[in-house]
C-alpha positions as semicolon CSV with decimal commas, in nm:
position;residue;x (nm);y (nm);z (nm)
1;X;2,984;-1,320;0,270
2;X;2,642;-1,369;0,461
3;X;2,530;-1,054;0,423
4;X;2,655;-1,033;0,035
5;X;2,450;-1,371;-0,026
6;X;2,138;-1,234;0,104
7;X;2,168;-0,910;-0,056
8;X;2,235;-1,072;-0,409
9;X;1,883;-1,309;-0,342
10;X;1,689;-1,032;-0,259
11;X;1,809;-0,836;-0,562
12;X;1,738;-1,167;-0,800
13;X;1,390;-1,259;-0,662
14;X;1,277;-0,879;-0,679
15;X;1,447;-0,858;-1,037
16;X;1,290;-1,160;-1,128
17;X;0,949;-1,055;-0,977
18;X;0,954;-0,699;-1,143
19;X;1,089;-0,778;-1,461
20;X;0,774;-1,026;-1,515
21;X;0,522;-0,822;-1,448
22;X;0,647;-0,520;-1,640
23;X;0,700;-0,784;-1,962
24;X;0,289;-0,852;-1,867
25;X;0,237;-0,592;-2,178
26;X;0,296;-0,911;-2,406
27;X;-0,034;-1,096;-2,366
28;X;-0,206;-0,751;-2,284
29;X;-0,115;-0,619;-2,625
30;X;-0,242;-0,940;-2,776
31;X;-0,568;-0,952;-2,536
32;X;-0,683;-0,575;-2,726
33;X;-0,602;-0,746;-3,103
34;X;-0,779;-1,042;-3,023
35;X;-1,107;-0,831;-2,893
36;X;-1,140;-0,613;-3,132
37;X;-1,025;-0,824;-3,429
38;X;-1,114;-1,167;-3,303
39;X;-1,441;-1,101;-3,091
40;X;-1,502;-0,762;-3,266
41;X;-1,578;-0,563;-3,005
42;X;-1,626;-0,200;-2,981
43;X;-1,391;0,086;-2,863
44;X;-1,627;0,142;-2,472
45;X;-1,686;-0,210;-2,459
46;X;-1,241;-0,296;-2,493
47;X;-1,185;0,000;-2,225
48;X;-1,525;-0,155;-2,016
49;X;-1,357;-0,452;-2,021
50;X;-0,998;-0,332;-1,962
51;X;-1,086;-0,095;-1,633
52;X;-1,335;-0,388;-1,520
53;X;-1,003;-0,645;-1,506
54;X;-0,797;-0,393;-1,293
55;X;-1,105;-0,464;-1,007
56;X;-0,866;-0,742;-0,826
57;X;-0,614;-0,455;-0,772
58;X;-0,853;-0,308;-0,551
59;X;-0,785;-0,558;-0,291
60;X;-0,427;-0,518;-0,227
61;X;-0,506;-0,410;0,141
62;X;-0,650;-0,743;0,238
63;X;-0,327;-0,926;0,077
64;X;-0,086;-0,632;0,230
65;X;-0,283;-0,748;0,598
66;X;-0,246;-1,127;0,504
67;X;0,105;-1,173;0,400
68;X;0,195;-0,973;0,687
69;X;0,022;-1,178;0,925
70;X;0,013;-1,505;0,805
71;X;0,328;-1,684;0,770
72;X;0,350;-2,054;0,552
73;X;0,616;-2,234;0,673
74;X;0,795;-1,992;0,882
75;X;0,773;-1,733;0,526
76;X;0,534;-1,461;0,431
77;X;0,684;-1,306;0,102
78;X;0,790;-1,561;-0,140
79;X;0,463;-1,796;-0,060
80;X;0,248;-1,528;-0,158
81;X;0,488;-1,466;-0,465
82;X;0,424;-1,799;-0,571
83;X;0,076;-1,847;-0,540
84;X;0,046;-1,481;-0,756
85;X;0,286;-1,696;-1,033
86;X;0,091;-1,997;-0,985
87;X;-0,299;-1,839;-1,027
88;X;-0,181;-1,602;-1,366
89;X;0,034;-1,920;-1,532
90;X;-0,338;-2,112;-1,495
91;X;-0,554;-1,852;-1,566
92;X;-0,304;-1,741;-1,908
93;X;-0,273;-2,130;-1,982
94;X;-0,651;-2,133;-1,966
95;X;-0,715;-1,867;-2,217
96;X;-0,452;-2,013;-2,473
97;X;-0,651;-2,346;-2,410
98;X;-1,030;-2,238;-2,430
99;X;-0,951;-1,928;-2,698
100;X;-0,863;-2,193;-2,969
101;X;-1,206;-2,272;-3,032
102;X;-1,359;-1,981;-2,991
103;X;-1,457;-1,808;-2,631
104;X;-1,724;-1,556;-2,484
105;X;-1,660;-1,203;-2,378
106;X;-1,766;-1,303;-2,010
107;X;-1,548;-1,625;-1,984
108;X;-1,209;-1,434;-2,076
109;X;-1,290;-1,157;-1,850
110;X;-1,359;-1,402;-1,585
111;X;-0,987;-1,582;-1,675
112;X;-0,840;-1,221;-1,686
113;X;-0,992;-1,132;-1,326
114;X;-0,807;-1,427;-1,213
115;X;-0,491;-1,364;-1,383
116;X;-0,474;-0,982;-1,209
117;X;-0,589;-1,109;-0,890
118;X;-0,295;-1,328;-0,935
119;X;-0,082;-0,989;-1,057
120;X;-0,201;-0,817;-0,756
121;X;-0,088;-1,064;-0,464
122;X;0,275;-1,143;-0,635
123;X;0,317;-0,734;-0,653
124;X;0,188;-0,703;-0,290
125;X;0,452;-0,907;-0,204
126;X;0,717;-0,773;-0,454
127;X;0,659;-0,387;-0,331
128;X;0,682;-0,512;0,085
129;X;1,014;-0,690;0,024
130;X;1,141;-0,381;-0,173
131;X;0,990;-0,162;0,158
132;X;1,125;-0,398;0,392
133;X;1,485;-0,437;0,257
134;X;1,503;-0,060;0,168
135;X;1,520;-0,008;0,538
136;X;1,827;-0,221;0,610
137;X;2,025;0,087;0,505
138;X;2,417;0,131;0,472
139;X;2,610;0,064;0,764
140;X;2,930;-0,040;0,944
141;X;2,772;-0,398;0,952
142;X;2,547;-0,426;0,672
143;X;2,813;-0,300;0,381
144;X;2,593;-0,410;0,097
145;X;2,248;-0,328;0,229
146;X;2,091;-0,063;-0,029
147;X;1,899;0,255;0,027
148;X;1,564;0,254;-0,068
149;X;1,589;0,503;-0,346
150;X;1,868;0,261;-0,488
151;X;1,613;-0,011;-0,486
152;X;1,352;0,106;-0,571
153;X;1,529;0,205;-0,903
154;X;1,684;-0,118;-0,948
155;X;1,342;-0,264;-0,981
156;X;1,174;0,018;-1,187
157;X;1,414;-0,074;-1,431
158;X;1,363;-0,435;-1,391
159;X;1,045;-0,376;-1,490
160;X;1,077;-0,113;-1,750
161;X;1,341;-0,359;-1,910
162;X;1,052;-0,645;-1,870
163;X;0,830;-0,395;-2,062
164;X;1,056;-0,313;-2,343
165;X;1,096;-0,624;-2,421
166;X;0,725;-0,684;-2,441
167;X;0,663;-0,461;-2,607
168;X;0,884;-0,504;-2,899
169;X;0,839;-0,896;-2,889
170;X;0,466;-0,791;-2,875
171;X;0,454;-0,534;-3,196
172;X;0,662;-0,799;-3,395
173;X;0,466;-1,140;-3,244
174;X;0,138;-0,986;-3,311
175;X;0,163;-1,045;-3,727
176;X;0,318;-1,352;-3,708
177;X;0,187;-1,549;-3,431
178;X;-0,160;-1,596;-3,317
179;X;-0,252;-1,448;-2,987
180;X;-0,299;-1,794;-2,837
181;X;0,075;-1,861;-2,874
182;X;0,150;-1,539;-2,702
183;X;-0,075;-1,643;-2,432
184;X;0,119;-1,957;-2,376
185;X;0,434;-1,825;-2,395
186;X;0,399;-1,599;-2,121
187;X;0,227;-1,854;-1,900
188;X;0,537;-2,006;-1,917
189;X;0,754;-1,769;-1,784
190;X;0,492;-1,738;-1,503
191;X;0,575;-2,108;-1,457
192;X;0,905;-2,033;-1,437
193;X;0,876;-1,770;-1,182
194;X;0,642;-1,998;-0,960
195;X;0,892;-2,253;-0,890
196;X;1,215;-2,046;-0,843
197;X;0,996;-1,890;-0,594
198;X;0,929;-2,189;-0,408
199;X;1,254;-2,285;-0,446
200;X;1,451;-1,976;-0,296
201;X;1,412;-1,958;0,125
202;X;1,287;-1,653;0,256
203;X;1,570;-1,660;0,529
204;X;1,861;-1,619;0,247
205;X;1,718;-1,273;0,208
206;X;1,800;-0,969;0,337
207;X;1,463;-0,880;0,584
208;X;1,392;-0,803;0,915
209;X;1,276;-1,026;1,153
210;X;0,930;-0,996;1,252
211;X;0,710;-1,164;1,530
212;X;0,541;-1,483;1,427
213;X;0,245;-1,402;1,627
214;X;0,102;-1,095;1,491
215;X;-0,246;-1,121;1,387
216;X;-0,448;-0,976;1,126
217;X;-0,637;-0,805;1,416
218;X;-0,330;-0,604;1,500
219;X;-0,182;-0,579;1,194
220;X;-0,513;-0,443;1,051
221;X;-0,511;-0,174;1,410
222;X;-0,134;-0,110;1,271
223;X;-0,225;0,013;0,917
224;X;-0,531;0,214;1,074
225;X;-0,283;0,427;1,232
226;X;-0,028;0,461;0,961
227;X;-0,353;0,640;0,743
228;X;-0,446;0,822;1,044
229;X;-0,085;1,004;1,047
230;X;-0,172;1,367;0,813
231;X;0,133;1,320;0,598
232;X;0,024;0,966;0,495
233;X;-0,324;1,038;0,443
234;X;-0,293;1,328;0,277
235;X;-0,048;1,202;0,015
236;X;-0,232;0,892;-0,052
237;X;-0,578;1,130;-0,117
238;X;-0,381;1,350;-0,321
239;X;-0,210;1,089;-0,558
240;X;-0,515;0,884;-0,584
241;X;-0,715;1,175;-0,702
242;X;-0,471;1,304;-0,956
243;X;-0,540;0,982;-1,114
244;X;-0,896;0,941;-1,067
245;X;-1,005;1,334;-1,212
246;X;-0,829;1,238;-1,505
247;X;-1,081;1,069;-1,786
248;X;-0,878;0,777;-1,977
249;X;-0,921;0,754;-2,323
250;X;-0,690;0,402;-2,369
251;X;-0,971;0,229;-2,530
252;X;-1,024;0,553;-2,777
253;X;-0,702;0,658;-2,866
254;X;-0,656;0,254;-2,981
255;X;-0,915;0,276;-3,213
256;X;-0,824;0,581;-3,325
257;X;-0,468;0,484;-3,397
258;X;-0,547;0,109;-3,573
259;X;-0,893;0,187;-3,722
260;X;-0,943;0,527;-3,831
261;X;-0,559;0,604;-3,902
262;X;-0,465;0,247;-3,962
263;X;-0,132;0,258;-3,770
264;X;0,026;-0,125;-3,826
265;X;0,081;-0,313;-3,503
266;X;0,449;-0,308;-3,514
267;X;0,474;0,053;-3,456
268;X;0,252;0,024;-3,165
269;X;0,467;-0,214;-3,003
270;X;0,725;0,000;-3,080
271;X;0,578;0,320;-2,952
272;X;0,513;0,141;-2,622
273;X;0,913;0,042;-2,647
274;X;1,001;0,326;-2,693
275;X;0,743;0,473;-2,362
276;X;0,894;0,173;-2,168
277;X;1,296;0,293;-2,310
278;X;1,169;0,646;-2,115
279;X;1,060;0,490;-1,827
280;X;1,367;0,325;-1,821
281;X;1,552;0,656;-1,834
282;X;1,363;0,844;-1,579
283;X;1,465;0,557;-1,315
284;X;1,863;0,585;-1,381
285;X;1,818;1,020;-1,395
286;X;1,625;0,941;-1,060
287;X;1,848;0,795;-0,917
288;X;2,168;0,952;-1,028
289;X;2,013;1,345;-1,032
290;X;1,668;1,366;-0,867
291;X;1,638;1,211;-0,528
292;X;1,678;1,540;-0,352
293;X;1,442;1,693;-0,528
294;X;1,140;1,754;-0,322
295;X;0,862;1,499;-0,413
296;X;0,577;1,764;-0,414
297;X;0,809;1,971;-0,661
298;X;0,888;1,646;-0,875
299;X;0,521;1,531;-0,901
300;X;0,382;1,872;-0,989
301;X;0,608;1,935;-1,286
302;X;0,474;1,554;-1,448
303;X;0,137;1,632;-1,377
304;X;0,225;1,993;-1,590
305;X;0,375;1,788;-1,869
306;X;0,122;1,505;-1,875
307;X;-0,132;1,807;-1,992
308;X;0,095;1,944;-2,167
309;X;0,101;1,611;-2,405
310;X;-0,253;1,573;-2,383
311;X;-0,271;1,969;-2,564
312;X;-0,036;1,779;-2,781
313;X;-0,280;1,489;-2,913
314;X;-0,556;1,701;-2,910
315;X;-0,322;1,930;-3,203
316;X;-0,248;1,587;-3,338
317;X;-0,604;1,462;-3,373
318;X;-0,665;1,786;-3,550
319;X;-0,424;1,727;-3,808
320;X;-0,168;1,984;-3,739
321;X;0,122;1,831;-3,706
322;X;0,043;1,612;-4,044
323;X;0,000;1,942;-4,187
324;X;0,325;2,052;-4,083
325;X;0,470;1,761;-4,277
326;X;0,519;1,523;-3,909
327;X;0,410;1,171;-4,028
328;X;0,120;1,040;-3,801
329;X;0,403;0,727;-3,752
330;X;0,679;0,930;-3,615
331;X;0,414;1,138;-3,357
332;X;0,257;0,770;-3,245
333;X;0,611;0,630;-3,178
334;X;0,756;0,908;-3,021
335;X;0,485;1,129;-2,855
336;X;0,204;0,870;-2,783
337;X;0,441;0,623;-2,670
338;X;0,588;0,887;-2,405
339;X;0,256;1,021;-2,315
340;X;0,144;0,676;-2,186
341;X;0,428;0,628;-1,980
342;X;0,389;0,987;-1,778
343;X;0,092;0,856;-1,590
344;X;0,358;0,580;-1,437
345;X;0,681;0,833;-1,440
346;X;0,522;0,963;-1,094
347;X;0,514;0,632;-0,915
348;X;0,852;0,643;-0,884
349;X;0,924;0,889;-0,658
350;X;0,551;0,929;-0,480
351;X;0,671;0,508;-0,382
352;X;0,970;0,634;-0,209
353;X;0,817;0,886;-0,036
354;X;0,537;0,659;0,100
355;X;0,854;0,414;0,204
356;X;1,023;0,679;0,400
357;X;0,652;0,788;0,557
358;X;0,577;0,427;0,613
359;X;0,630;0,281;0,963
360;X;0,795;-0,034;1,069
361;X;0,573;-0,342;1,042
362;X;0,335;-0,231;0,808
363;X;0,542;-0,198;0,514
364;X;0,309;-0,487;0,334
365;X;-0,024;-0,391;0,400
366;X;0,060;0,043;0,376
367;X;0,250;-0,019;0,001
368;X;-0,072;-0,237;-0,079
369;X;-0,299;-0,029;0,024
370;X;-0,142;0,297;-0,201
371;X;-0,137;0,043;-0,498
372;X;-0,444;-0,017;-0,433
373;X;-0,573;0,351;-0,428
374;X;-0,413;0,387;-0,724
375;X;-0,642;0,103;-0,898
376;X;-0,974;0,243;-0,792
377;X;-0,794;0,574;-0,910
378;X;-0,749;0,390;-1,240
379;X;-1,085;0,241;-1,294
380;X;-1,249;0,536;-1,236
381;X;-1,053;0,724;-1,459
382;X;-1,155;0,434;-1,719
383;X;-1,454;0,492;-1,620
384;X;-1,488;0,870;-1,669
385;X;-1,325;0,829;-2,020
386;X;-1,607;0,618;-2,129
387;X;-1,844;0,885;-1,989
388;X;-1,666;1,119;-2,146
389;X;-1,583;0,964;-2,474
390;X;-2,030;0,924;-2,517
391;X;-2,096;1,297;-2,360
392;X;-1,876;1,446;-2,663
393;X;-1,947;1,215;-2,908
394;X;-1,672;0,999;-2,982
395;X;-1,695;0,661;-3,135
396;X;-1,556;0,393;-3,285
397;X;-1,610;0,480;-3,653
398;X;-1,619;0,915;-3,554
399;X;-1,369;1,053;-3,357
400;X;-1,425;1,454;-3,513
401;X;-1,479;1,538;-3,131
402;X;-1,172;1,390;-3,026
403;X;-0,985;1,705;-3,000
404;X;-1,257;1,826;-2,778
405;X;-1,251;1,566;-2,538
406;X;-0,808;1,552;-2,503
407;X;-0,877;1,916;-2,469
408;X;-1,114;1,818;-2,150
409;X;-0,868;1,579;-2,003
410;X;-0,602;1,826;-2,001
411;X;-0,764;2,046;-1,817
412;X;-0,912;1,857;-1,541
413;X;-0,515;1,686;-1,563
414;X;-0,445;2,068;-1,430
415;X;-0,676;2,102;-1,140
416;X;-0,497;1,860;-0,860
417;X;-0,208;2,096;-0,854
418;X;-0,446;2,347;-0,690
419;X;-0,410;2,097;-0,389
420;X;-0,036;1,984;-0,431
421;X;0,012;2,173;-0,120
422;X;-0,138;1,809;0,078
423;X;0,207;1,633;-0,026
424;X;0,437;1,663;0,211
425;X;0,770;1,873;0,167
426;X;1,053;1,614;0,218
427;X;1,370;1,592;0,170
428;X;1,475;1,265;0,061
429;X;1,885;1,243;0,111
430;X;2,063;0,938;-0,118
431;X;2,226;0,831;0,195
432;X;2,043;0,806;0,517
433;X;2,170;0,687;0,863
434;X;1,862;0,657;1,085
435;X;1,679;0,584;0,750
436;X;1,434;0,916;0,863
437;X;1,305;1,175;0,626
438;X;1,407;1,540;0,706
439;X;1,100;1,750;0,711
440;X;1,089;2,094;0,669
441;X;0,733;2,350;0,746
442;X;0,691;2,574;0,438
């Protein structure tokens, strides 16, 4: 009964925890309406902007090397959780506030910093409870303990279901509510979060017990020899980079959709529902189909598609599917809203790999610091696509070179499989006893 208790709070918090965050697309979606329709920015200055928010994510290491050093009251998960709820409720609150009247460029992005800083330490400590409790596997005297693959699906679709429902609130919301409103709505559900997360003790959980007097010294020497370990390092570089060589066009492809083709905002939301339905999807065929399928196979055949649809929007920016009698609707809800979602599809299974890789102790500050490759990856890729988007030619009133420029992406999308040989070949087994990956040499 113990052991059922603390499996069913670990399950609810991370639930909880995953399924806000992934419904975080419902002030998001009103944040890009309210710049470019409200402070009438342009399409490099929304992505600028965008990519320039994400730079809190960077830091995930440092809160990874806090939280698992420095314990508040005997706890050093759910504190952290809280004070992630706590410092996005103010900073959303704070934007719904000041935004009535009218507010600069530099102040929101300043409120939006704080809100992702806040994003970043409550996933920090979201993704090491999910590491941690993924290693209290199935036994004789842990009956309801969960493998890690199991939970890490569990809260993939927490969050997918978090950003369906964003989503379509979000597309629907948009028209009929001012973006203020949506601002305060979700800083309440961050309020919400912040004191069931004070409420819940960390000792009802299902966790192992860890010194108390670990420093960030040693925790810090700890991580430095997790990256030093080839298999670690070399995934991490690998996945990072397959991000980063990939230009992002976000901030483009948004104009291009609501100025130049006038798409209505409802059937954006719903094309990111319908991304986030996929998403949703891949985690249940993950679980159920794919989990001994090699990671180095499983990543390599997304990064194939994810060009693949990017061939796919350049045809579309052309005009050849219109010609072909495809309504640009129908290829925004269904195509758009799944290519979006394939950058995230390979998450999934890179973050159970890196679990497996990970060693004990470190689980905090190792799953931080690959989130927080993956932002720099991110930004840069924002980055590049503004680069990009001025080197062709593509604006916010002439997007002619568009084509040109998906047809770019696509193919530097292509050229990290030339090194997909630096992932490791593991075989990830649904049911582990020793909770060990079986390697095997190619």
């Amino acid at each position: 009964m113990v052991v059922r208790t603390r499996t069913t709070a670990t399950w609810w918090v991370l639930g909880l925890g995953f399924w806000v965050q992934g419904f975080r697309c419902f002030p998001w979606l009103a944040v890009n309406f309210f710049l470019k329709d409200g402070l009438q920015v342009d399409s490099s200055t929304l992505q600028l902007l965008q990519n320039s928010a994400n730079l809190p994510m960077v830091g995930k290491p440092l809160y990874g090397l806090v939280s698992d050093a420095v314990y508040i009251s005997g706890q050093h998960r759910l504190p952290y959780l809280a004070l992630g709820a706590f410092l996005q409720a103010v900073s959303w609150l704070a934007i719904a506030i000041l935004s009535e009247p009218g507010i600069s460029i530099s102040t929101m992005t300043l409120y939006l910093l704080f809100s992702n800083l806040g994003a970043s330490i409550a996933e920090v400590a979201n993704d090491a409870i999910v590491a941690e409790a993924g290693k209290q596997h199935t036994s004789a005297k842990n009956p309801q303990a969960s493998s890690s693959g199991e939970l890490q699906s569990f809260v993939w679709m927490a969050s997918a279901v978090g950003g369906i429902l964003g989503f379509l609130l979000g597309g629907i919301a948009i028209d009929r509510y001012s973006p203020q409103n949506m601002f305060l709505f979700y800083g309440f559900l961050l309020g919400i979060q912040f004191f069931i997360s004070i409420l819940v003790k960390e000792s009802s959980m299902n966790l192992p017990k860890k010194r108390l007097d670990v420093g960030i010294r040693e925790k810090l020497s700890e991580l430095s020899i997790a990256l030093r370990k080839r298999e670690i390092a070399y995934s991490i570089t690998w996945f990072a980079a397959s991000y980063a060589i990939i230009p992002s066009l976000t901030g483009t492809m948004f104009f291009y959709q609501t100025q130049y083709l006038n798409i209505d905002s409802s059937v954006l939301g719903i094309s990111k529902v319908f991304g986030q339905a996929a998403m949703l999807m891949w985690s249940v065929i993950y679980n159920r189909h794919l989990k001994s399928v090699t990671p180095r196979k499983l990543i390599s055949a997304i990064q194939v598609t994810m060009a693949l649809f990017m061939i796919s929007d350049a045809l579309f920016a052309q005009g050849f599917y219109r010609n072909m009698g495809l309504s640009d609707t129908f290829y925004v809800v269904i195509f758009s809203g799944l290519s979006e979602v394939l950058l995230f599809i390979k998450i999934l299974p890179f973050s159970i790999l890196v679990a497996k890789l990970c060693p004990p102790g470190c689980e905090g500050s190792l799953m931080a610091f690959v989130m927080s490759a993956i932002a720099v990856a991110f930004i840069i890729s924002g980055y590049l696509g503004i680069a990009l988007a001025s080197y062709v030619g593509v604006t916010g009133n002439d997007f002619s070179r568009l084509p040109l420029a998906l047809l770019i992406q696509a193919f530097l999308t292509l050229l990290p499989l030339y090194w997909s040989p630096c992932i490791p070949i593991l075989e990830l087994e649904p049911d582990h006893v020793d909770g060990k990956p079986i390697s095997k040499k190619e």
